[in-house]
DOKE-963147 format. One record per residue (C-alpha): residue in three letters; residue number from 1; y, z, x. Coordinates in steps of 0.001 Angstrom, whole numbers, plus 500000, padded with zeros to 6 digits. Each point is the difference from the previous one (the first is absolute). Layout:
N
('ALA'; NUM; (Y; Z; X))
...
END
This chain:
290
('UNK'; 1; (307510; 076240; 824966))
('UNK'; 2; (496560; 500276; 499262))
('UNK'; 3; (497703; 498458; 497145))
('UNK'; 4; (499637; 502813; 498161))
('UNK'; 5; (503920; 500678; 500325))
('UNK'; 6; (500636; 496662; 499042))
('UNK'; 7; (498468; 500084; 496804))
('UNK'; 8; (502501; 501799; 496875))
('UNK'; 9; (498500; 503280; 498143))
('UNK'; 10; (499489; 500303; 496278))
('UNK'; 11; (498561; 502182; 497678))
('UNK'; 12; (497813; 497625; 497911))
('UNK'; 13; (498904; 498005; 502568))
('UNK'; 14; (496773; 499649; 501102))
('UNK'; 15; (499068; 499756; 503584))
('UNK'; 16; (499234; 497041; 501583))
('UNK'; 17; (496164; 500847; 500708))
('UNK'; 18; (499981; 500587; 496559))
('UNK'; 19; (501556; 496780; 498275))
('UNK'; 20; (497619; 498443; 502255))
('UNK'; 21; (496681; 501450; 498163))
('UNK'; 22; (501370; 499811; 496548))
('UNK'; 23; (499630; 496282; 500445))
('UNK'; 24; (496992; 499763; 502370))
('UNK'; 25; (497867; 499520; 496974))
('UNK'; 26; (499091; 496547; 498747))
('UNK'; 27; (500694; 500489; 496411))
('UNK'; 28; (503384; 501281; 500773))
('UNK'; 29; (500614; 496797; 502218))
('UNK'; 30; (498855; 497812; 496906))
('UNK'; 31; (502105; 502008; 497456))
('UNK'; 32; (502975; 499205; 502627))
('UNK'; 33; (498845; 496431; 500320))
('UNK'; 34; (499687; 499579; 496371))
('UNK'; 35; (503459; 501247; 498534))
('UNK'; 36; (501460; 497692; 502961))
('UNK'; 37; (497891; 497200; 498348))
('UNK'; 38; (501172; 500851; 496643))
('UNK'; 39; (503338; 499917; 497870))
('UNK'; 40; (501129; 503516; 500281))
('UNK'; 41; (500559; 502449; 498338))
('UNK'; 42; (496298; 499885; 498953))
('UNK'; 43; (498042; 501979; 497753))
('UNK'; 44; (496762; 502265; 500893))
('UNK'; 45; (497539; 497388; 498815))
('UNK'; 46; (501620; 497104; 501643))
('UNK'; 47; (499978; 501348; 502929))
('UNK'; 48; (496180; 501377; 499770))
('UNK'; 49; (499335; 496524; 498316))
('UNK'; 50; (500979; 498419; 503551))
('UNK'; 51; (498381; 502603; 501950))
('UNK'; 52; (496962; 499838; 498248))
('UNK'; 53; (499272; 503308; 499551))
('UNK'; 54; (497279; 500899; 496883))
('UNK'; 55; (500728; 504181; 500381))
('UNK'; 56; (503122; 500799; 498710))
('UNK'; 57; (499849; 503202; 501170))
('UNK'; 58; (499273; 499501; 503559))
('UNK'; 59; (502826; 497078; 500227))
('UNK'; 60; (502228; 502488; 498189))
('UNK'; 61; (499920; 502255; 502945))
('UNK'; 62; (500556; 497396; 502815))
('UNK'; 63; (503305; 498777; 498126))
('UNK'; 64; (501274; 503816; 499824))
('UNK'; 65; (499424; 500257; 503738))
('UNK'; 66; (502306; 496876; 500749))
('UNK'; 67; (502564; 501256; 497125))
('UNK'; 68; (503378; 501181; 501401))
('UNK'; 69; (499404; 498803; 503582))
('UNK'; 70; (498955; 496739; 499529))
('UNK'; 71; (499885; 498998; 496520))
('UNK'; 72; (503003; 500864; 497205))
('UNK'; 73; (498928; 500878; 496655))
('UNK'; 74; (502522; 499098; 498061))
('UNK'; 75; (499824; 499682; 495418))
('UNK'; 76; (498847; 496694; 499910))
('UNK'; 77; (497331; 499979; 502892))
('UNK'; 78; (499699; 500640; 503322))
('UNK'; 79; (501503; 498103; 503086))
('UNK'; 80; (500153; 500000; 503520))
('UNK'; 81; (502477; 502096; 502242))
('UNK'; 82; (501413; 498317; 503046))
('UNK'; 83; (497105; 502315; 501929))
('UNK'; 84; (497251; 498518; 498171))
('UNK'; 85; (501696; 496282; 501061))
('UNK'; 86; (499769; 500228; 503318))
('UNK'; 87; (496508; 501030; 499670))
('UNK'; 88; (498970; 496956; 497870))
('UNK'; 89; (502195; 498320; 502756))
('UNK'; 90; (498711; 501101; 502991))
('UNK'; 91; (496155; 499158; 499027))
('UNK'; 92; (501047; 496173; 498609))
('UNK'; 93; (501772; 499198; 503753))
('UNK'; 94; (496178; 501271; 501337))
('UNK'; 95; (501737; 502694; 502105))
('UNK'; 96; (496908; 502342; 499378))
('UNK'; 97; (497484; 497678; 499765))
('UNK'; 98; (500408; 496567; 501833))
('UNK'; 99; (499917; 499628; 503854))
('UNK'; 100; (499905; 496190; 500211))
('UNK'; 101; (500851; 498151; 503791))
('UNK'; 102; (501280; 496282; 499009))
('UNK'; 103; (501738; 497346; 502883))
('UNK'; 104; (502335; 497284; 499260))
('UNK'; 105; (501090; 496952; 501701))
('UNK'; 106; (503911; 499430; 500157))
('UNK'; 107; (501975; 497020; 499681))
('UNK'; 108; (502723; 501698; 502225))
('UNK'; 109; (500951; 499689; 503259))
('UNK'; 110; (500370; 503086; 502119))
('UNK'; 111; (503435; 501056; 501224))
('UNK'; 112; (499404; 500547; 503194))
('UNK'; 113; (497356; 496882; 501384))
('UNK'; 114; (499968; 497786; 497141))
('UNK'; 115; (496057; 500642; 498655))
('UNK'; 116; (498932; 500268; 496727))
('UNK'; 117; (499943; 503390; 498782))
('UNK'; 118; (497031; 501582; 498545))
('UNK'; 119; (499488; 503312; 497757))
('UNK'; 120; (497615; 502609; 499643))
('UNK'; 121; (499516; 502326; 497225))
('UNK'; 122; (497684; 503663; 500652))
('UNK'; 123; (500826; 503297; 499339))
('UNK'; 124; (502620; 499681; 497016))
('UNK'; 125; (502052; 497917; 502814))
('UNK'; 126; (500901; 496549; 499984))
('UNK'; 127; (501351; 498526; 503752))
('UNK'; 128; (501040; 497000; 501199))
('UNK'; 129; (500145; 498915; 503630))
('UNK'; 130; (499404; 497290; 502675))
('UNK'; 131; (496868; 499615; 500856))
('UNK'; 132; (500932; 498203; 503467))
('UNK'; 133; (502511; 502073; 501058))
('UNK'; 134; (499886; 503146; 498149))
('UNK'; 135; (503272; 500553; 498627))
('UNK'; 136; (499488; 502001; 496682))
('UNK'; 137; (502168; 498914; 496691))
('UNK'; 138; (499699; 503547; 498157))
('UNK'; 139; (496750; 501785; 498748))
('UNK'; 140; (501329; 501851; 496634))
('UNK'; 141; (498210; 501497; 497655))
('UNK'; 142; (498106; 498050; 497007))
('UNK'; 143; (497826; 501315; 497670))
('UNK'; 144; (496316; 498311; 499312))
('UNK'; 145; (501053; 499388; 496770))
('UNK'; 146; (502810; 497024; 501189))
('UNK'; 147; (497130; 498144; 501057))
('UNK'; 148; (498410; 500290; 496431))
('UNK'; 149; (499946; 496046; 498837))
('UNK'; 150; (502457; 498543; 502267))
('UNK'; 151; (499765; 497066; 502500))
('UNK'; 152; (500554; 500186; 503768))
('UNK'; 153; (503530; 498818; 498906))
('UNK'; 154; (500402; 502092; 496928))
('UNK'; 155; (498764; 503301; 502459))
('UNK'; 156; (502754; 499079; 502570))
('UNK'; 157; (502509; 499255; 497551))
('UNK'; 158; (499805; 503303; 498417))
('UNK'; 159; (499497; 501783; 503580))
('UNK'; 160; (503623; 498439; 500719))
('UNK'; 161; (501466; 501285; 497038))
('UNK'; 162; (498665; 503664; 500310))
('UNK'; 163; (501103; 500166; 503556))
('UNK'; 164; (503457; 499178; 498495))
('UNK'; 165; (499923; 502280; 497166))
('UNK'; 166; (499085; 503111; 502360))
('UNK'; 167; (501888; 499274; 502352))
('UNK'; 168; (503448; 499422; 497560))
('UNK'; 169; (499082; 503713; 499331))
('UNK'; 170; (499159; 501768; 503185))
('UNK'; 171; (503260; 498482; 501556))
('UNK'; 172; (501839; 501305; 496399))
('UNK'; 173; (498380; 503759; 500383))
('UNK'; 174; (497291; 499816; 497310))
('UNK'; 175; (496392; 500329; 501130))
('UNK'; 176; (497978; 497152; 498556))
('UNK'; 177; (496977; 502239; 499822))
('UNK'; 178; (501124; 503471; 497992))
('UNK'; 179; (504454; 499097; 499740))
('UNK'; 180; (500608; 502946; 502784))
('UNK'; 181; (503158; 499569; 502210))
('UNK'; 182; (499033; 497620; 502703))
('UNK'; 183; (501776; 500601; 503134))
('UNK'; 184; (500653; 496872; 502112))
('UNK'; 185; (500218; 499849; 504272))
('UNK'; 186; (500134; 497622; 502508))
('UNK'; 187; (497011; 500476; 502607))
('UNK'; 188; (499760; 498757; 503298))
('UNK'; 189; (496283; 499733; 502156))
('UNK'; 190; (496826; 501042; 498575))
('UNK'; 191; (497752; 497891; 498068))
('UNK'; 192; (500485; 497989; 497041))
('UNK'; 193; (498323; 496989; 497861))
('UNK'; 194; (502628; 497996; 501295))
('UNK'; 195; (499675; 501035; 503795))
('UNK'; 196; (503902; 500521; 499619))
('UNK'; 197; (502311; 501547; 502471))
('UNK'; 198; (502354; 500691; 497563))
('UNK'; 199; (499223; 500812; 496140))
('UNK'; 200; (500769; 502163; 496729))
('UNK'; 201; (497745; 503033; 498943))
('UNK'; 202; (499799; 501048; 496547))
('UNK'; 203; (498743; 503177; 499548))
('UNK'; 204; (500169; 502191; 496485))
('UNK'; 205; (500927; 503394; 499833))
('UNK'; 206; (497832; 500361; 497372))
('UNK'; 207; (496697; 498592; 500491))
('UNK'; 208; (500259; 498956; 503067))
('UNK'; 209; (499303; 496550; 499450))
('UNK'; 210; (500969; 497339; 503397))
('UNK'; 211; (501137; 496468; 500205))
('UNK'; 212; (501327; 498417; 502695))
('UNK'; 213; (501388; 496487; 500109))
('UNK'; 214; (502453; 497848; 502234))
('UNK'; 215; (503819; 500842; 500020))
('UNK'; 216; (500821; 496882; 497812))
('UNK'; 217; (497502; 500326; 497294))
('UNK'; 218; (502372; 501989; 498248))
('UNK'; 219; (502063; 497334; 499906))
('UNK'; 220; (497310; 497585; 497222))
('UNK'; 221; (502252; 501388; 497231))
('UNK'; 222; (503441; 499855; 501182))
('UNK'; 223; (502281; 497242; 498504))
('UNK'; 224; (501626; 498978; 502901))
('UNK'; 225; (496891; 499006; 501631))
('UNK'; 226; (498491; 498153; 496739))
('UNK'; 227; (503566; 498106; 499755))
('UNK'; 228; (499548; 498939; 503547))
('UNK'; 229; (496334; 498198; 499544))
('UNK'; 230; (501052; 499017; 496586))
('UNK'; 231; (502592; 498289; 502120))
('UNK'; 232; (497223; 498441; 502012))
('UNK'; 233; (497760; 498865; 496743))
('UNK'; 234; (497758; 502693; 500714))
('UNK'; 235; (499121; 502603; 497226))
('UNK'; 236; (499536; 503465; 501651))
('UNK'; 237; (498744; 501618; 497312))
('UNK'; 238; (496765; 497198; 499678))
('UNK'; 239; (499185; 499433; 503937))
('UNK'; 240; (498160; 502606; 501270))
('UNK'; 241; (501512; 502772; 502196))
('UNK'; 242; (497500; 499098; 503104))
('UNK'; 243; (501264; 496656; 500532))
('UNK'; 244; (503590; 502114; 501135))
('UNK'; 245; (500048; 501042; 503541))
('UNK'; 246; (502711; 502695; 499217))
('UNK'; 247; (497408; 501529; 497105))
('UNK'; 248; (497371; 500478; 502641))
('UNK'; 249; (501373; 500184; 503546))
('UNK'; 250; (502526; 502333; 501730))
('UNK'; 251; (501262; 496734; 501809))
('UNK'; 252; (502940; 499500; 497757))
('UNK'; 253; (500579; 503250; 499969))
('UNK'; 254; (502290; 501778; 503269))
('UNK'; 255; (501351; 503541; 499494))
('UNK'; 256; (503838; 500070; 500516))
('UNK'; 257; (500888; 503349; 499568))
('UNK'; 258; (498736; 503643; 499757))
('UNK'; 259; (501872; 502129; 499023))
('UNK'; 260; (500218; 499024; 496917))
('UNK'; 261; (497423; 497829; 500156))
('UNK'; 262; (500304; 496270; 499888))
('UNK'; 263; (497790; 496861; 499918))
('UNK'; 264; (500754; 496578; 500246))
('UNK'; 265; (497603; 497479; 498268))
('UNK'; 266; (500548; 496142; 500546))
('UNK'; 267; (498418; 497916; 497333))
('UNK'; 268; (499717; 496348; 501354))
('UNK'; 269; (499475; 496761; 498282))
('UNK'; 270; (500763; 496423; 500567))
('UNK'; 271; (502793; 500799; 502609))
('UNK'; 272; (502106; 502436; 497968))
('UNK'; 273; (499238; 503925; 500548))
('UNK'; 274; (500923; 502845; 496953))
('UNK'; 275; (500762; 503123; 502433))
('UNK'; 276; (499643; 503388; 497915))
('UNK'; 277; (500025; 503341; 501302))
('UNK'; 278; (498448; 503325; 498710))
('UNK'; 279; (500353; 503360; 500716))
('UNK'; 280; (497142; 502767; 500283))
('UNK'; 281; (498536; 499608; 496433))
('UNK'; 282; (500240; 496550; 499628))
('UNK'; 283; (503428; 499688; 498234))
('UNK'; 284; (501537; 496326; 500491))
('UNK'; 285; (503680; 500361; 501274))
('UNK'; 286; (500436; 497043; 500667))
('UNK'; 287; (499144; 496449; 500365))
('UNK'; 288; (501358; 497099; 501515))
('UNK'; 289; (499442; 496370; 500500))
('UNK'; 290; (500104; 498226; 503396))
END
């Protein structure tokens, strides 16, 4: 399928190229910023008011040009349309205009050797891996405006929590980036941030969108697994998923079947092992405890 297949016709729809200049103006973009700012619906002058905008005429036009695509004019004001949100959206998490490169010491001992992790942030990625022996902990996406007024800690503690959240939904079939059907597989060779033999691929139908991951990060959100560290004293849902060698290594993992497809994760700690197994899109079909 291509790109242009991919994306649904409609008569009063404007094309992309198009939606893309109504709002490549700057008043536009502060008419958008200010009805997200203010309590909406919201009348002409308010919303001029907060632009600050002295020809009524002029500003009249630009808030006609959003109207019906981006903005809803509706008896008691205007508001914004869900189109008009993601713009507002996109330009608060810097997307368009922030390229910031931040590193960050970790607390954490690698998986693998036992060194304390570090992270890097550039290019709207954050990634975490060992500096002495190079094993990489996931690079996921994270836009520059999660580092807005937030701590080394607060940035990582939020970077955990988004890798969750995406992930919960790429191994569920809904695209984090556009809510197209993500298809999941299991890959084997090739490169990875995780320099993993074995791994999941995410990949939506829609907009093509990609994450990949270890076998068992799929598992952060099943109860079985949270019972079995709450079992242990340890809260799953508050440690971070790097300090799990089944969230970022294909060691736990062993494929033990193909057709259909099975995989075998052993989760280890203090002595006692939870033993679940998966099929091709991560679906847990069991779990045991040795």
């Amino acid at each position: 399928m291509s790109k242009s297949d991919s994306i649904q016709e409609c008569e009063d729809c404007l094309e992309p190229a198009d939606a893309f200049a109504v709002v490549g103006n700057e008043t536009r973009l502060s008419i958008l910023e200010a009805l997200w700012t203010l309590e909406e619906p919201a009348r002409f002058s308010e919303i001029r008011e907060e632009v600050g905008s002295t020809d009524s005429a002029q500003f009249n036009y630009h808030l006609g040009k959003l109207t019906d695509q981006f903005v809803h004019k509706t008896d008691d004001g205007y508001e914004l349309r869900t189109a008009g949100e993601r713009v507002v959206q996109a330009v608060l998490a810097g997307s368009f205009t922030e390229h910031p490169r931040r590193e960050i010491a970790i607390d954490d001992p690698c998986t693998r050797c036992g060194a304390s992790l570090t992270a890097e942030y550039e290019g709207e990625m954050l990634a975490i891996e060992c500096p002495d022996c190079g094993h990489g902990h996931g690079e996921y996406p994270f836009p520059p405006g999660g580092l807005h007024d937030r701590t080394d800690a607060e940035v990582l503690e939020a970077f955990d929590q988004r890798v969750r959240h995406l992930h919960c939904l790429a191994k569920d079939g809904v695209c984090p980036e556009c809510n197209g059907k993500m298809e999941t597989t299991l890959e084997r060779g090739g490169e990875c941030c995780l320099g993993a033999e074995l791994r999941a691929e995410h990949v939506c139908q829609q907009c093509h969108h990609d994450l990949c991951s270890a076998v068992g990060l799929g598992l952060l959100d099943h109860s079985a697994v949270a019972g079995f560290y709450d079992d242990h004293g340890v809260a799953l849902s508050e440690t971070p998923y790097w300090r799990f060698e089944w969230c970022v290594d294909d060691e736990p993992a062993e494929v033990v079947g193909e057709d259909p497809t099975r995989v075998r994760i052993d989760i280890e700690h203090e002595g006692e092992t939870l033993r679940a197994t998966v099929d091709g899109d991560l679906a847990v079909l069991e779990t045991e405890r040795r």
